[in-house]
C-alpha positions as CSV (number, residue, x, y, z in Angstrom):
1,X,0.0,0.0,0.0
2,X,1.6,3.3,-0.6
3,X,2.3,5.5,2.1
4,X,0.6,9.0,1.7
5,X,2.2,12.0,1.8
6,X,0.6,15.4,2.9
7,X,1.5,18.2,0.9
8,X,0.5,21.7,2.9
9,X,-0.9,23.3,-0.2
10,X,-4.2,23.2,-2.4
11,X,-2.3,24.1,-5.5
12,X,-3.0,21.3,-7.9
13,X,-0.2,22.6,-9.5
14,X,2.5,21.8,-6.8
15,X,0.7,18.6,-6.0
16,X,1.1,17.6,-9.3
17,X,4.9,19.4,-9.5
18,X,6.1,17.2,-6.8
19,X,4.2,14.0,-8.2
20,X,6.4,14.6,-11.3
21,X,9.4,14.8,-9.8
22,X,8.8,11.2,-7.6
23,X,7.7,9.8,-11.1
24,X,10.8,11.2,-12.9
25,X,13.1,9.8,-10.4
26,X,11.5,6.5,-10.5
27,X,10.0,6.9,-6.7
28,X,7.1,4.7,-6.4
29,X,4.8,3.9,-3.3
30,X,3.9,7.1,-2.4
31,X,0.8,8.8,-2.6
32,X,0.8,12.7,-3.0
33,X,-2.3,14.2,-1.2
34,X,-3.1,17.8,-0.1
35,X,-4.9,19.8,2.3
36,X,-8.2,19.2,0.1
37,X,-7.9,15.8,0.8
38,X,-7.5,15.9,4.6
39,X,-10.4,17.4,7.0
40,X,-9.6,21.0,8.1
41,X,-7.2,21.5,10.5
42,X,-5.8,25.9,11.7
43,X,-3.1,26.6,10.1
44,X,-1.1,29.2,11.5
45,X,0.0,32.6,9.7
46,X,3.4,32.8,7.8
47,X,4.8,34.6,10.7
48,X,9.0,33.6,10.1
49,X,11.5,35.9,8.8
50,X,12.8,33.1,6.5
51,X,11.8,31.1,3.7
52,X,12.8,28.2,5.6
53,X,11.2,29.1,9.0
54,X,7.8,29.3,7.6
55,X,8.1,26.3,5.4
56,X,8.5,24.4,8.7
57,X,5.9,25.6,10.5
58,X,3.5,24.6,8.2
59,X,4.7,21.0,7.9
60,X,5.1,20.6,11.8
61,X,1.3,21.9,11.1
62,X,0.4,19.2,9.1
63,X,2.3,16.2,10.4
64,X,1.0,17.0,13.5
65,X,-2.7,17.6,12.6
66,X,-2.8,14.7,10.3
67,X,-0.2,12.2,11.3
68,X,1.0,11.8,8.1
69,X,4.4,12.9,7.1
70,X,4.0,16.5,5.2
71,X,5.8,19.0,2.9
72,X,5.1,22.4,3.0
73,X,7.1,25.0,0.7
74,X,7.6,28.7,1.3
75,X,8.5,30.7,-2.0
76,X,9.1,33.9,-3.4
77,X,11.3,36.4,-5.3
78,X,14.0,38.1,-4.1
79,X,15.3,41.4,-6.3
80,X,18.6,42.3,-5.5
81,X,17.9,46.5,-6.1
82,X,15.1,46.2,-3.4
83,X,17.9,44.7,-0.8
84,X,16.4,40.9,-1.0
85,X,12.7,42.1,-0.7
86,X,9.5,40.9,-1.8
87,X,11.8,37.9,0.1
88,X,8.8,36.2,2.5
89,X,6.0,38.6,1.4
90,X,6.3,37.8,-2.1
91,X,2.5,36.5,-2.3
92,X,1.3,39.7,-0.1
93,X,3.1,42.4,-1.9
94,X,0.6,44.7,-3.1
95,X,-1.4,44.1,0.1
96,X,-3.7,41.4,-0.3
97,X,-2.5,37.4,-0.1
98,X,-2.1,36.2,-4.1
99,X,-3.2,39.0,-6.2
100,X,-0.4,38.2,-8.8
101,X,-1.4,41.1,-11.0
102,X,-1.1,43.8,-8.5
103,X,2.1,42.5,-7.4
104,X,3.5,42.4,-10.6
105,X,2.2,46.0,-11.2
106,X,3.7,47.3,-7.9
107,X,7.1,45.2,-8.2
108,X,7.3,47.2,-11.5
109,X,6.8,50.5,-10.2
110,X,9.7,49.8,-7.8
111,X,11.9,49.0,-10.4
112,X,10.9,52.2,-12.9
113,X,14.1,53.8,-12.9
114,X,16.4,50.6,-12.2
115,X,18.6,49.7,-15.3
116,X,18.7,46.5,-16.8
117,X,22.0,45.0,-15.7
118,X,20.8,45.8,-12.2
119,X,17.9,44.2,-12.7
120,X,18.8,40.6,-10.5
121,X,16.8,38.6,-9.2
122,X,16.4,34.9,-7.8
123,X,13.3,32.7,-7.2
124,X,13.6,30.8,-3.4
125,X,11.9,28.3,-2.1
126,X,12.7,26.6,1.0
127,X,10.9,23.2,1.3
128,X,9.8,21.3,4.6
129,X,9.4,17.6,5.1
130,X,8.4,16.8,8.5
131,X,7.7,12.8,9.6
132,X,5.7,12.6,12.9
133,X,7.9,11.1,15.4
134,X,10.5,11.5,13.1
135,X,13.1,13.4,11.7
136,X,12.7,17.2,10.0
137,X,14.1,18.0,6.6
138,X,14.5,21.6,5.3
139,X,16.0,21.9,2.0
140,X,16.4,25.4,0.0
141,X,16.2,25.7,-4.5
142,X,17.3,29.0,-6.0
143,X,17.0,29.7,-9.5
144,X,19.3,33.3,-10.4
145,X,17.7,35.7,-13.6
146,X,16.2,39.2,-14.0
147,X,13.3,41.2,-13.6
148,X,11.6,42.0,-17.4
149,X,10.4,45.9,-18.0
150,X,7.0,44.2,-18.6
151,X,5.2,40.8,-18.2
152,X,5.2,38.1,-20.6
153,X,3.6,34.4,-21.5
154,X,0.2,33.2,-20.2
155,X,1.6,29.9,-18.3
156,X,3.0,29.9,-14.6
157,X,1.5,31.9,-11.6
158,X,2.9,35.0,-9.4
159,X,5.8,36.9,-10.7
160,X,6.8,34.2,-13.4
161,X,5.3,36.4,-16.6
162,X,8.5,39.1,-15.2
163,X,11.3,36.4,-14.3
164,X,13.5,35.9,-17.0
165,X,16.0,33.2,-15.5
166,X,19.6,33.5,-16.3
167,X,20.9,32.9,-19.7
168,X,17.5,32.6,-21.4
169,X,15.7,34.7,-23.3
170,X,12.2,34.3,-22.3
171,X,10.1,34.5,-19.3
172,X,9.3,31.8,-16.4
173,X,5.5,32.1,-18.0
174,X,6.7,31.0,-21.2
175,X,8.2,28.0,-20.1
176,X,6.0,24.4,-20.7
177,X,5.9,23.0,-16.5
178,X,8.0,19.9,-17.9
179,X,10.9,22.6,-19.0
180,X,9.9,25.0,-15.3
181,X,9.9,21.9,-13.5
182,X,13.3,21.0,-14.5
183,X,15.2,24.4,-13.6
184,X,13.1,26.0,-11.0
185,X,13.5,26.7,-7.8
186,X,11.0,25.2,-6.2
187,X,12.1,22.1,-8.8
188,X,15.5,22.3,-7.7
189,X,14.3,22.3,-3.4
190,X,12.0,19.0,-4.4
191,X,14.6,17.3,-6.3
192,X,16.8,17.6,-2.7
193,X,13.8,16.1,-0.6
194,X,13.8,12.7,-3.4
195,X,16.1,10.5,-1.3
196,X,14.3,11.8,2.2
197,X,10.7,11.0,0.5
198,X,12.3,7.8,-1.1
199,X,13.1,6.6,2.1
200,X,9.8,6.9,3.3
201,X,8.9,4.0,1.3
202,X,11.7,1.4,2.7
């Protein structure tokens, strides 16, 4: 039976981000689930000054309200000009929790008079796998590239239509999520967790 893994998101598109990775790396007997598959449970505010500390609070959350073992991811951009900031409030920006638009519009603004070569910026995501009873994993992905003068491509979510990653020539929302997947950093922080999540399965 496979053992069933609690991802602290209702994303379908990180479920299903994660689920790719397992399959790519040949990881079988694991069932990827997420919080719309588990009854409710409080979840507490993203309250850390880290990527990392808040993707560990909300696994501890989740292993601890389900008993399963759960990852939980904490992501965002960080633009060098701005001194490391959207950083943690990446999703909150422009005020209100995932209004991608408006943050896209404001990080903009803040970058008006900015030149291009000082322009960088890296995606982070710090990811969280905690086993009840058991042992706590945090693992970090960055992915290095630039902010864009305006948004591009219809495909991703947050401030991917403005990410161009380093030495390509189109944005994070133009990328297919087979070609994302396999450079991003979110990609890159899952890939680290395989061999924890593989062992899961011994």
């Amino acid at each position: 039976m496979a053992r069933r893994v609690l991802v602290a998101s209702r994303n379908a598109k990180k479920l299903n981000e994660l689920r790719r990775i397992l399959d790519d790396a040949g990881i079988a007997g694991i069932e990827i689930i997420g919080l719309d598959d588990v009854p409710a449970y409080d979840e507490a505010p993203e309250t850390g000054a880290t990527f990392e500390e808040n993707a560990l609070a909300k696994a501890r959350d989740g292993a601890a309200a389900t008993g399963l073992a759960c990852v939980a991811d904490d992501s965002g951009i960080s633009v060098d000009a701005l001194n490391g900031m959207p950083g943690v409030l990446s999703a909150r920006w422009a005020g209100r929790h995932g209004a991608d638009e408006a943050n896209n519009v404001l990080l903009l603004a803040q970058l008006g008079d900015v030149p291009d070569e000082r322009r960088g910026a890296q995606f982070v995501s710090a990811c969280a796998l905690v086993v009840p009873g058991g042992a706590e994993t945090v693992v970090r992905g960055e992915w290095p590239g630039a902010i864009a003068r305006k948004p591009v491509g219809e495909g991703g979510f947050g401030y991917d239509p403005l990410f161009v990653p380093d030495g390509g020539e189109v944005s994070a929302a133009q990328l297919t999520p087979a070609e994302k997947n396999a450079v991003s950093h979110r990609g890159r922080a899952l890939t680290r967790l395989v061999p924890v999540l593989a062992a899961l399965t011994d």
